[in-house]
N, CA, C and O of each residue as an XYZ file, in Angstrom:
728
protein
N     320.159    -90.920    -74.435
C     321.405    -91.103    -73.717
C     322.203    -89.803    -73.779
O     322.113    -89.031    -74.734
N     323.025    -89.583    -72.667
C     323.646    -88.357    -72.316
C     324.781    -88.129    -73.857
O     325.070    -89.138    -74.501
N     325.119    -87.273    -74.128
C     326.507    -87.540    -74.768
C     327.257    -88.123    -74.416
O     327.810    -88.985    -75.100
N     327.627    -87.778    -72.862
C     328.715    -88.115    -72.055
C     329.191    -89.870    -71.979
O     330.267    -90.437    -72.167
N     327.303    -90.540    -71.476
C     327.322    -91.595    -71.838
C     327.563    -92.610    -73.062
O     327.929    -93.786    -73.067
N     327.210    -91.692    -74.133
C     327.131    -92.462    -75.448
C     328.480    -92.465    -75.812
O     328.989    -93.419    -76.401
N     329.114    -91.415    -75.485
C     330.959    -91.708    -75.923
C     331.301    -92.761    -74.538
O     331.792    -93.835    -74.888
N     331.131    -92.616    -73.219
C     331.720    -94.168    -72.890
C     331.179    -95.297    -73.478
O     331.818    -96.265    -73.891
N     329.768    -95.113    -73.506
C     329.644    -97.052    -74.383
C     330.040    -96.891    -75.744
O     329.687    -97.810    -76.483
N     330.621    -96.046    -76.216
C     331.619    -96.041    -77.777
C     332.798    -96.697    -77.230
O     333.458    -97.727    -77.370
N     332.770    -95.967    -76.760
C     335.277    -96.363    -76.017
C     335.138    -97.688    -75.417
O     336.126    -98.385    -75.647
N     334.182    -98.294    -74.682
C     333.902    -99.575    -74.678
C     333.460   -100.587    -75.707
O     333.655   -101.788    -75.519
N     332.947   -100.187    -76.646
C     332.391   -100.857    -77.736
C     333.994   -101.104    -78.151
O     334.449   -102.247    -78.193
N     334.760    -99.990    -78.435
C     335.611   -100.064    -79.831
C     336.875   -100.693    -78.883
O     337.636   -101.437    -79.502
N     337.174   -100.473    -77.462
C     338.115   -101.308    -76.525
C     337.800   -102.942    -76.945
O     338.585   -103.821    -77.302
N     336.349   -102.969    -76.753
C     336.049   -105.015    -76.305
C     336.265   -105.376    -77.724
O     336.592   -106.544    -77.929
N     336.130   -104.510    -78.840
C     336.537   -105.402    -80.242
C     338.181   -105.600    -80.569
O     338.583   -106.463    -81.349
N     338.960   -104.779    -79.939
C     340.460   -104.571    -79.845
C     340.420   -105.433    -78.762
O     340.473   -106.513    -79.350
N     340.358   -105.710    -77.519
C     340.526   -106.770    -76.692
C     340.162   -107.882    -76.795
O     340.854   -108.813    -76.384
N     338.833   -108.079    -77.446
C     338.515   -110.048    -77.601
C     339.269   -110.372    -79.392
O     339.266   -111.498    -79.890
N     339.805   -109.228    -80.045
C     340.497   -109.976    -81.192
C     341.939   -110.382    -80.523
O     342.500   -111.384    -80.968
N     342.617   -109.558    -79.361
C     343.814   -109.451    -79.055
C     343.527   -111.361    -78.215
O     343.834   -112.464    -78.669
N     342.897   -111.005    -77.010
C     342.613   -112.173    -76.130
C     341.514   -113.143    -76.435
O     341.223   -113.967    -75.568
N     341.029   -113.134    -77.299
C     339.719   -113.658    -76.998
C     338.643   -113.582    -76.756
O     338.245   -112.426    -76.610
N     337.937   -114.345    -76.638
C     336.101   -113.739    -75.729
C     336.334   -113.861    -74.149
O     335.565   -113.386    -73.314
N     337.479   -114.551    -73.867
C     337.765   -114.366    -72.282
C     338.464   -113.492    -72.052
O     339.321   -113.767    -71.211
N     338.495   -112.254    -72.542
C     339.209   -111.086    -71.742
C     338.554   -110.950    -70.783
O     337.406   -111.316    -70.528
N     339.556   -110.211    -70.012
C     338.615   -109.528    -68.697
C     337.888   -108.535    -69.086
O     338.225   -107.875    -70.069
N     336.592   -108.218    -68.269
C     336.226   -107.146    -68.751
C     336.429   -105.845    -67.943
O     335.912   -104.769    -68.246
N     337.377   -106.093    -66.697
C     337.753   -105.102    -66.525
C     339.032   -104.423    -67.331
O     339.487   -103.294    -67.146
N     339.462   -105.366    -68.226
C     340.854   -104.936    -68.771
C     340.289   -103.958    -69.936
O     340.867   -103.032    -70.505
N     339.151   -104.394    -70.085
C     338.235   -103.821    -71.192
C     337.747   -102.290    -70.770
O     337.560   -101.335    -71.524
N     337.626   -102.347    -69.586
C     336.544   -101.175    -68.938
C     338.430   -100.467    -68.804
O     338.643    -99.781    -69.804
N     339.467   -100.504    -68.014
C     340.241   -100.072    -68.429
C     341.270    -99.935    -69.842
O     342.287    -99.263    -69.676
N     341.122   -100.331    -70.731
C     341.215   -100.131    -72.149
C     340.274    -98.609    -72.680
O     340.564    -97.653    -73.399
N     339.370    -98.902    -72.104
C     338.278    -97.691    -72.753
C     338.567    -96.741    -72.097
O     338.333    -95.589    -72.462
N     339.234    -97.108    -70.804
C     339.462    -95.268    -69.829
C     338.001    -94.854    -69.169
O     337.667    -93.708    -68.869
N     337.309    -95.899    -69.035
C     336.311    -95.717    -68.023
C     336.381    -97.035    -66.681
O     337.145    -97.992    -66.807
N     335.699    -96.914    -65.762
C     335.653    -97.555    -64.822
C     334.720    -98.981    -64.711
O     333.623    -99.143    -65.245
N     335.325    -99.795    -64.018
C     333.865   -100.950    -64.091
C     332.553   -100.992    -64.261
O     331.825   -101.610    -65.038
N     332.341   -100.096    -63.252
C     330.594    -99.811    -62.796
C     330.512    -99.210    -64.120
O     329.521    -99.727    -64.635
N     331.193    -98.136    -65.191
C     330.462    -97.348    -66.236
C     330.321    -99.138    -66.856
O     329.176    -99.588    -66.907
N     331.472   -100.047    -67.286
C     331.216   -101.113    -68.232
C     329.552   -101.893    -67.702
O     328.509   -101.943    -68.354
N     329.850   -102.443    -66.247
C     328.710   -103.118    -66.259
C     327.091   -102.484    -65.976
O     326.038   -103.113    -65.881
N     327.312   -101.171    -65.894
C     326.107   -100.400    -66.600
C     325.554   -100.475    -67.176
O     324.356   -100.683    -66.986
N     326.057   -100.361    -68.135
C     325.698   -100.130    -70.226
C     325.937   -101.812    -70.272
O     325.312   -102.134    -71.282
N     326.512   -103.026    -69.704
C     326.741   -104.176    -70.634
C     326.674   -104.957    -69.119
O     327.611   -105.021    -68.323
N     325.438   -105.481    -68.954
C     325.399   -106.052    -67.517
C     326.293   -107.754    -67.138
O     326.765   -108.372    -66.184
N     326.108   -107.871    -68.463
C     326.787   -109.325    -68.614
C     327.927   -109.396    -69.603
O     328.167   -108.403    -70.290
N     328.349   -110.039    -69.677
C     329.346   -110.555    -71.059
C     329.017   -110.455    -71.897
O     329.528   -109.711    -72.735
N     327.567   -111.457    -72.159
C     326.908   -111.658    -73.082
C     326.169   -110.174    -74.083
O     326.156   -109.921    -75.288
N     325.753   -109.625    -73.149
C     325.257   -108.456    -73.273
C     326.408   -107.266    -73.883
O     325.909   -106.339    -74.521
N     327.605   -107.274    -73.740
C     328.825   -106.885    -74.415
C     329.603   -107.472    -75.513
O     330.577   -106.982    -76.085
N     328.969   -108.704    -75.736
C     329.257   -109.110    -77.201
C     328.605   -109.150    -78.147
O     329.082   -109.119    -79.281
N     327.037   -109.246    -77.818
C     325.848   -108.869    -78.510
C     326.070   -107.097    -79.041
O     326.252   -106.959    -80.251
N     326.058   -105.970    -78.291
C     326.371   -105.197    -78.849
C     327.320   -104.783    -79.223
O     327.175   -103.621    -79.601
N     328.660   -105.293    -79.361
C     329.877   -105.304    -80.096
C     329.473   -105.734    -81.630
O     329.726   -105.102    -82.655
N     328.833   -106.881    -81.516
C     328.672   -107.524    -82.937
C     327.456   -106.504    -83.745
O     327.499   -106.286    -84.956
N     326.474   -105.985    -82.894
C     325.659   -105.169    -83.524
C     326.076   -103.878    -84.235
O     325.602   -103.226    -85.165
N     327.267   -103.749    -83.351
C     327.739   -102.467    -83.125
C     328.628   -102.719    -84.732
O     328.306   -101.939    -85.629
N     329.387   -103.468    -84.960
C     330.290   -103.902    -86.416
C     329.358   -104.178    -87.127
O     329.785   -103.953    -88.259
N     327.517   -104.808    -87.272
C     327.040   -104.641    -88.224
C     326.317   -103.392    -88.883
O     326.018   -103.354    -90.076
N     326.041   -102.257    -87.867
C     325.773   -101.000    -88.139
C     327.087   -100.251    -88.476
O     326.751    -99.389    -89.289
N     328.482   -100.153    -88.240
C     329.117    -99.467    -88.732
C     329.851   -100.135    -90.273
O     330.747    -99.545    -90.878
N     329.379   -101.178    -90.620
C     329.478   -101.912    -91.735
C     328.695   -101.168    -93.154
O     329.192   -100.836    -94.230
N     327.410   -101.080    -92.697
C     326.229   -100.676    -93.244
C     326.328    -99.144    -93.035
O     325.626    -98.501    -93.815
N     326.685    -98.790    -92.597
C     326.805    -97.326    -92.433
C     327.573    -96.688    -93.186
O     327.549    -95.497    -93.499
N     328.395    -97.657    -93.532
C     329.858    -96.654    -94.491
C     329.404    -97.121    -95.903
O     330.223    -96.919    -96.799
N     328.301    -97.677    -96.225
C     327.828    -97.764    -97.715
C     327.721    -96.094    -98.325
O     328.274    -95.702    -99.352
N     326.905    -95.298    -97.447
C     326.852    -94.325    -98.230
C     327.881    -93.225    -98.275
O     327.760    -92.285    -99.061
N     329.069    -93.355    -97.292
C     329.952    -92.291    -97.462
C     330.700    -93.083    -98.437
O     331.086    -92.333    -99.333
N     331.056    -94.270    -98.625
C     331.872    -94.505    -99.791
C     331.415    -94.412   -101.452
O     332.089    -94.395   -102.482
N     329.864    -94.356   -101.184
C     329.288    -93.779   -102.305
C     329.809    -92.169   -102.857
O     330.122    -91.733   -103.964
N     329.741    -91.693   -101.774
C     329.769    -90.253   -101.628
C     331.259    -89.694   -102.060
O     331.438    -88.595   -102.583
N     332.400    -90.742   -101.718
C     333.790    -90.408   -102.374
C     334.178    -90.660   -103.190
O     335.013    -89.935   -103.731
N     333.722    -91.998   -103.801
C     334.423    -92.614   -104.456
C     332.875    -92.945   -105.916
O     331.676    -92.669   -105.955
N     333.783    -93.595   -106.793
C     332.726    -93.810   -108.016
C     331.921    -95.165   -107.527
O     332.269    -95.792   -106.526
N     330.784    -95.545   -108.369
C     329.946    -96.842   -107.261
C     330.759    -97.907   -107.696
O     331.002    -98.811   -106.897
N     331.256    -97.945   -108.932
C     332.318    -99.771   -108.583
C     333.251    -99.732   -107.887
O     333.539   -100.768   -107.289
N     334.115    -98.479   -107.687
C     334.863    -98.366   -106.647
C     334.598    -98.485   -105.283
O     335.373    -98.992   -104.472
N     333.004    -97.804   -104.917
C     332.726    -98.173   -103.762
C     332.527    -99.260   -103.548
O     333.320    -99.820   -102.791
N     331.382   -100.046   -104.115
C     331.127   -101.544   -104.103
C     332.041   -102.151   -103.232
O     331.978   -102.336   -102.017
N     333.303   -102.561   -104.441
C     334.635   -102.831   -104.351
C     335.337   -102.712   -103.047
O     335.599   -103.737   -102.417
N     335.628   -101.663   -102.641
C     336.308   -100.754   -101.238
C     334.852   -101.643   -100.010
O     335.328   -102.423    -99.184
N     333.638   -101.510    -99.988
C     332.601   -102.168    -99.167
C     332.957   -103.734    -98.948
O     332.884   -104.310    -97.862
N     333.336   -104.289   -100.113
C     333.719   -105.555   -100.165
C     335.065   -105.998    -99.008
O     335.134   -107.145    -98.567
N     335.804   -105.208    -98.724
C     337.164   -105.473    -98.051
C     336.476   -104.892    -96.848
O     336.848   -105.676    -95.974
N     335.788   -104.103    -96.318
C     334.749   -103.535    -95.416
C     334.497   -104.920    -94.391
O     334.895   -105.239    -93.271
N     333.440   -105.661    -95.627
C     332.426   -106.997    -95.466
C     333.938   -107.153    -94.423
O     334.151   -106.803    -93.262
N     334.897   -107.916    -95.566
C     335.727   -109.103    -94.617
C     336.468   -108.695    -93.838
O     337.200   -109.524    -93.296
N     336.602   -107.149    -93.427
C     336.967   -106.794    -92.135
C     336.069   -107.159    -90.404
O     336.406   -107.368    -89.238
N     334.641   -107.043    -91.314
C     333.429   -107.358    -90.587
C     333.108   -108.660    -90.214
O     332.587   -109.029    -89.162
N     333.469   -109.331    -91.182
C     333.372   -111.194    -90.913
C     334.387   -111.777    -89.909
O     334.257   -112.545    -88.956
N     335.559   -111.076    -90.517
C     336.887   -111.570    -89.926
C     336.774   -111.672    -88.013
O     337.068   -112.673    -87.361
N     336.172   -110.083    -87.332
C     335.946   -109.762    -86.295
C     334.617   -110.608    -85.815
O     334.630   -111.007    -84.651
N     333.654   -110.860    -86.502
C     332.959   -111.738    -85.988
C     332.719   -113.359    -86.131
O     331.914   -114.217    -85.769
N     334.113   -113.208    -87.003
C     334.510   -115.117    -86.753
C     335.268   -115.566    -85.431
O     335.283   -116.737    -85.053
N     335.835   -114.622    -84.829
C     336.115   -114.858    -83.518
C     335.589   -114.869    -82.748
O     336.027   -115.371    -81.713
N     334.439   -114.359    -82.812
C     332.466   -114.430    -82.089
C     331.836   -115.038    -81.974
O     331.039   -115.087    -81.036
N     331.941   -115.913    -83.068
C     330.716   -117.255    -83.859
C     330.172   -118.049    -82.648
O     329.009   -118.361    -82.394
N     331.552   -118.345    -81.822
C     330.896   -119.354    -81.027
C     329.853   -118.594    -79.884
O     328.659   -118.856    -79.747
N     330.660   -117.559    -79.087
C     329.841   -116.759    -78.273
C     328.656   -116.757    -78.444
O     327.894   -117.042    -77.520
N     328.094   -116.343    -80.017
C     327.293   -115.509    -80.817
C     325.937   -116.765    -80.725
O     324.766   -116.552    -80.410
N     326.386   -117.688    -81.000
C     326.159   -119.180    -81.006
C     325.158   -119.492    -79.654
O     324.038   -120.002    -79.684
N     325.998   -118.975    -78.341
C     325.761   -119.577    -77.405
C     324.472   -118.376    -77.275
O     323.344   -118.853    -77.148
N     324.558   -117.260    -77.293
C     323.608   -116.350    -77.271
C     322.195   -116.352    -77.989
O     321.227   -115.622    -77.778
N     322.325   -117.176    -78.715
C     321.171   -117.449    -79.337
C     320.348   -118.978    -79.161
O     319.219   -119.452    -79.278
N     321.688   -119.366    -78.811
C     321.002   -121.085    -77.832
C     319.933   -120.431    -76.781
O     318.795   -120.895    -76.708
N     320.335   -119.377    -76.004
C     319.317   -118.884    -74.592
C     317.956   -117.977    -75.147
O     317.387   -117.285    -74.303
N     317.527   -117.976    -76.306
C     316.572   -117.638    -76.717
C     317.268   -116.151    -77.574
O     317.052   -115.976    -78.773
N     317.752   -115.585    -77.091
C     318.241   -113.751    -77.762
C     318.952   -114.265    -79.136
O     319.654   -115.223    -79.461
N     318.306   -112.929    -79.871
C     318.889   -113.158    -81.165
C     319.979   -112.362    -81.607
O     319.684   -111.475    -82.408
N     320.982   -112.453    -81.326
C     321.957   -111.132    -81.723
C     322.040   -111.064    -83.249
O     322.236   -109.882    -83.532
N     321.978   -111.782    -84.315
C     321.508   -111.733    -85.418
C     320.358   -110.280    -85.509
O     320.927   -109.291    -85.971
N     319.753   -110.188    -85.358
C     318.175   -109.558    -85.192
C     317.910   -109.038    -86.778
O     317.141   -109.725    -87.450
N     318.405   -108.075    -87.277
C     317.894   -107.120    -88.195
C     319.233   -107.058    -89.471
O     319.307   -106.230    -90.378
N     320.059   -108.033    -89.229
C     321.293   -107.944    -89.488
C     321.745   -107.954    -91.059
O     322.561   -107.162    -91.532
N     321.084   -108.972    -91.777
C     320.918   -109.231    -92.945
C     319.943   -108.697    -93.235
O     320.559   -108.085    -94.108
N     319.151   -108.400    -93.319
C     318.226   -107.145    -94.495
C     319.086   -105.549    -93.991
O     318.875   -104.555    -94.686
N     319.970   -105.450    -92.838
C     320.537   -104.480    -92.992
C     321.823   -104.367    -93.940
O     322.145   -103.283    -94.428
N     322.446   -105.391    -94.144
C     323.463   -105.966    -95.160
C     322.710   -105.727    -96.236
O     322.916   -104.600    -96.687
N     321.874   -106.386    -96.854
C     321.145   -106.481    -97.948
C     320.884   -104.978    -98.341
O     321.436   -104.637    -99.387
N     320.272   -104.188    -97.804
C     320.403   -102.608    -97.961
C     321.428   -102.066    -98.232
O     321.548   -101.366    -99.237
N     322.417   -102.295    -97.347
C     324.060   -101.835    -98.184
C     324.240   -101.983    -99.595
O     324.620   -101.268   -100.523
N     323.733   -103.459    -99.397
C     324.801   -103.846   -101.175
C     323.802   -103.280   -101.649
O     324.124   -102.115   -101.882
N     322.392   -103.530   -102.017
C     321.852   -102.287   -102.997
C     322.049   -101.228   -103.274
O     322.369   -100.993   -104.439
N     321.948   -100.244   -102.399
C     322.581    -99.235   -102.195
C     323.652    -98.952   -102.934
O     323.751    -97.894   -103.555
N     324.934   -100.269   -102.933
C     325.681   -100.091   -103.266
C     325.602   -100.455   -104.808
O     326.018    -99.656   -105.647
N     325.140   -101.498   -105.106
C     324.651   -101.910   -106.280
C     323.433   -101.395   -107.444
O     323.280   -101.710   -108.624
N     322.716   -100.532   -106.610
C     321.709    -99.731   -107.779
C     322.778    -98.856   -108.574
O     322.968    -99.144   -109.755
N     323.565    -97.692   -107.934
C     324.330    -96.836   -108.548
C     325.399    -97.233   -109.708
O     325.713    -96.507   -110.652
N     325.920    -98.613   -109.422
C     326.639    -99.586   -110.377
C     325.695    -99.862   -111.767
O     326.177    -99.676   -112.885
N     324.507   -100.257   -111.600
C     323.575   -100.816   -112.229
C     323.583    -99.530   -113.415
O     324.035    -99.432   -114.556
N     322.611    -98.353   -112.219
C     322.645    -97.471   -113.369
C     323.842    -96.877   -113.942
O     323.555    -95.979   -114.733
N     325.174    -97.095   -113.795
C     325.968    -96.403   -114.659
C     326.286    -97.257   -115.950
O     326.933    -97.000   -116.965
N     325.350    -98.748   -115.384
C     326.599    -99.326   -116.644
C     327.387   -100.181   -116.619
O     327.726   -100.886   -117.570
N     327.898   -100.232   -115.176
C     329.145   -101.208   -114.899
C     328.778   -102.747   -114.284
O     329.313   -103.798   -114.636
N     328.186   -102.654   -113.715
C     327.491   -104.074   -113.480
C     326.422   -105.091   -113.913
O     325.402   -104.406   -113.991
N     326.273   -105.687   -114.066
C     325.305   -106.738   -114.632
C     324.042   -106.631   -114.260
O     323.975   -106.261   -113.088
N     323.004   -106.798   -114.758
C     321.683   -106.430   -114.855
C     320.571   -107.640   -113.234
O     319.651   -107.452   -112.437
N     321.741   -109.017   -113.729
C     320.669   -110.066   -113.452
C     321.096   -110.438   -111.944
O     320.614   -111.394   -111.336
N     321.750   -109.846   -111.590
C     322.690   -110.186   -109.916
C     321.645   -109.417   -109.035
O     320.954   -108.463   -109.395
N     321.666   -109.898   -108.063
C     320.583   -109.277   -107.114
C     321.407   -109.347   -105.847
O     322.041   -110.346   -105.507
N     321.347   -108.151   -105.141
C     322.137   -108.090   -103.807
C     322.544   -109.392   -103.104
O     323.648   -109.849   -102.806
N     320.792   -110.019   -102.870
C     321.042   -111.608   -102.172
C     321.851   -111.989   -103.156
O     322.622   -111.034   -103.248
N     322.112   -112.640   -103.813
C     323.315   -113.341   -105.090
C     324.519   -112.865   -104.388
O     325.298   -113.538   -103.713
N     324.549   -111.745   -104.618
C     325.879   -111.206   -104.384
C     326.137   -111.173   -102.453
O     327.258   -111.261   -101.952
N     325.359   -111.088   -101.962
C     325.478   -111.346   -100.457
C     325.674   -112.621    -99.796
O     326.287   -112.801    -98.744
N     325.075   -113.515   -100.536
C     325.293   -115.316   -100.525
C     327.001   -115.380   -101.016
O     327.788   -116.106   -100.409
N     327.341   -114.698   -101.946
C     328.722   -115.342   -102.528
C     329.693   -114.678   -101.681
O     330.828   -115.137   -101.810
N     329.550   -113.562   -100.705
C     330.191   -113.033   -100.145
C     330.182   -113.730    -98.723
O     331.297   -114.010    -98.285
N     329.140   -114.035    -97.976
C     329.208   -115.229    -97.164
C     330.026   -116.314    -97.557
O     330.842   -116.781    -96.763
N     329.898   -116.743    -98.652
C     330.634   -117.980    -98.902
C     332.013   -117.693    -99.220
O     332.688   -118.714    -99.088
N     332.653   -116.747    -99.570
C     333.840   -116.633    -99.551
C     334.357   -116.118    -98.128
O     335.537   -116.359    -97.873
N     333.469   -115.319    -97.017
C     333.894   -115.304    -95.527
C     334.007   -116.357    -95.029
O     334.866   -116.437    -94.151
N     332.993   -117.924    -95.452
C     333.222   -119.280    -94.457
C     334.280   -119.866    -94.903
O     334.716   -120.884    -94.365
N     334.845   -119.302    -95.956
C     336.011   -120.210    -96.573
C     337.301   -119.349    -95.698
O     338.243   -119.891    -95.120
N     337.083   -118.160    -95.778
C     338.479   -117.528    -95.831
C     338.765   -116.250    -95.135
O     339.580   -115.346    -95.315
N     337.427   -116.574    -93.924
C     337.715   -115.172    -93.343
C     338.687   -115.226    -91.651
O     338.592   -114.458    -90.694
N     339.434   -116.260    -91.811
C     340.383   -116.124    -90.415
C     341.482   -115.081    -91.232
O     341.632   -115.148    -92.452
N     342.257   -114.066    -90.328
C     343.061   -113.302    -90.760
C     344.436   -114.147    -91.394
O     345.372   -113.447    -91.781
N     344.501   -114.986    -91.452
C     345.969   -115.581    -92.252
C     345.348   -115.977    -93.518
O     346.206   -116.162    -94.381
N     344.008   -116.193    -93.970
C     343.873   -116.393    -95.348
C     343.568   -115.061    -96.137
O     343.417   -115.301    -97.335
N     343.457   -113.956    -95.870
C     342.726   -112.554    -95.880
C     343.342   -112.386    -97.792
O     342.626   -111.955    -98.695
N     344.728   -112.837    -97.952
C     344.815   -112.385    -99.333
C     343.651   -113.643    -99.891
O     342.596   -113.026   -100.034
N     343.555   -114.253   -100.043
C     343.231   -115.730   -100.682
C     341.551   -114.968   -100.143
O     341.072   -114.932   -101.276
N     340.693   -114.521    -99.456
C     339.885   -113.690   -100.110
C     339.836   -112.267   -100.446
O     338.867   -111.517   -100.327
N     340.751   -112.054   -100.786
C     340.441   -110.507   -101.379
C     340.788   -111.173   -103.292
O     340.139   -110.883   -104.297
N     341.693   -111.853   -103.208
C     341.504   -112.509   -104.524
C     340.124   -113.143   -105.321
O     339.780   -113.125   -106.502
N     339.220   -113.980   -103.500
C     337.922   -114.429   -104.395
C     337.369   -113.250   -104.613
O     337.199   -112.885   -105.776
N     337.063   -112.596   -103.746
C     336.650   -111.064   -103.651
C     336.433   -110.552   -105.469
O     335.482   -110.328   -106.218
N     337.757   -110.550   -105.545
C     337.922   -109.749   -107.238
C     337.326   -110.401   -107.950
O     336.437   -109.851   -108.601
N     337.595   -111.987   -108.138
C     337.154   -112.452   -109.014
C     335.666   -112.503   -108.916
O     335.118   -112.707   -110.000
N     335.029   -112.395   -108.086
C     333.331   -111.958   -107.736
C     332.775   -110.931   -108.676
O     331.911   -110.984   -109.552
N     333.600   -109.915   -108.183
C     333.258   -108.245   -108.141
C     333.604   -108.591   -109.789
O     332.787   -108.052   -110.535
N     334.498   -109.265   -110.385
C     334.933   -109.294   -111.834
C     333.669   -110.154   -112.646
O     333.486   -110.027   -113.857
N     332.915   -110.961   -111.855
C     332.157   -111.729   -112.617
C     331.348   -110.638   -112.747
O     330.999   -110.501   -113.920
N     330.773   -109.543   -111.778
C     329.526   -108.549   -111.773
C     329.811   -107.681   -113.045
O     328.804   -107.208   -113.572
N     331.114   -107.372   -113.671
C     330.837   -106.292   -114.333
C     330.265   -106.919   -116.081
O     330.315   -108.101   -116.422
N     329.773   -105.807   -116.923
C     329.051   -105.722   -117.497
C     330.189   -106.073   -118.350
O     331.238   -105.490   -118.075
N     330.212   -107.184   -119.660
C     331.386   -107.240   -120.394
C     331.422   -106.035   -121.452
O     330.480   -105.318   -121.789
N     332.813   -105.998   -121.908
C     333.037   -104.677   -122.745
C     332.582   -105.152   -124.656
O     332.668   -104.301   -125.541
């Protein structure tokens, strides 16, 4: 893909996640294609359907999810990163609990927008979790899945944006069960 192109289906990607949290999954998508500062024809180009623009929206938040595992490695110490990844997650859940149903219907028609999604998650938290391991600070017997299951389960409880403190609290107390006692 051109550059040229790959920054409009960016400014569209990062418009339709700012427009379907603002409106919904029924925004227009021309409000969308003008949000991004490109034109219709560039939106229904790159995203021929709706469907096809929420599928890679949601793909699009699970690769930049997974992606920031290793720069927060890279700044910060690994329980800190962990930690900081964790508020990441429920930024990531939060945006695709307003999806669920869409997401839902997209996979009723055979397509999996799921696809690669969770073993790409699962790679994060290792990632994030080996470096913990070896320093010391975390617990020996937790295994990413463990810790990726309890993090699901605190997104189905509490990931609409009006409960967001009430999980960053389960959050801690998670991240508090992982560490290694003193």
């Amino acid at each position: 893909m051109r550059a040229d192109a790959q920054r409009n289906r960016d400014k569209i990607l990062t418009a339709a996640v700012r427009m379907f949290a603002e409106e919904g999954l029924d925004a227009h998508l021309e409000h969308i294609a003008k949000e991004a500062g490109v034109g219709s024809a560039t939106l229904y180009r790159n995203f021929p359907t709706r469907e096809a623009l929420i599928e890679a929206v949601y793909r699009n938040e699970v690769a930049q999810l997974c992606d920031a595992a290793p720069g927060l490695l890279a700044a910060k110490p690994p329980y800190e990163a962990l930690h900081a990844w964790t508020r990441l997650f429920l930024d990531y859940v939060t945006t695709k609990y307003g999806m669920a149903d869409a997401l839902r219907a997209i996979a009723a028609t055979g397509n999996n927008p799921y696809g690669r999604s969770r073993d790409m998650i699962l790679a994060a938290i290792t990632a994030l979790m080996d470096p913990c391991v070896a320093a010391g600070t975390i617990r020996t017997d937790i295994s990413a899945a463990d810790l990726a299951t309890a993090l699901e389960g605190i997104a189905l409880t509490s990931a609409s944006p009006e409960q967001r403190e009430r999980a960053e609290r389960l959050l801690d107390l998670t991240l508090d069960g992982l560490k290694v006692s003193a």
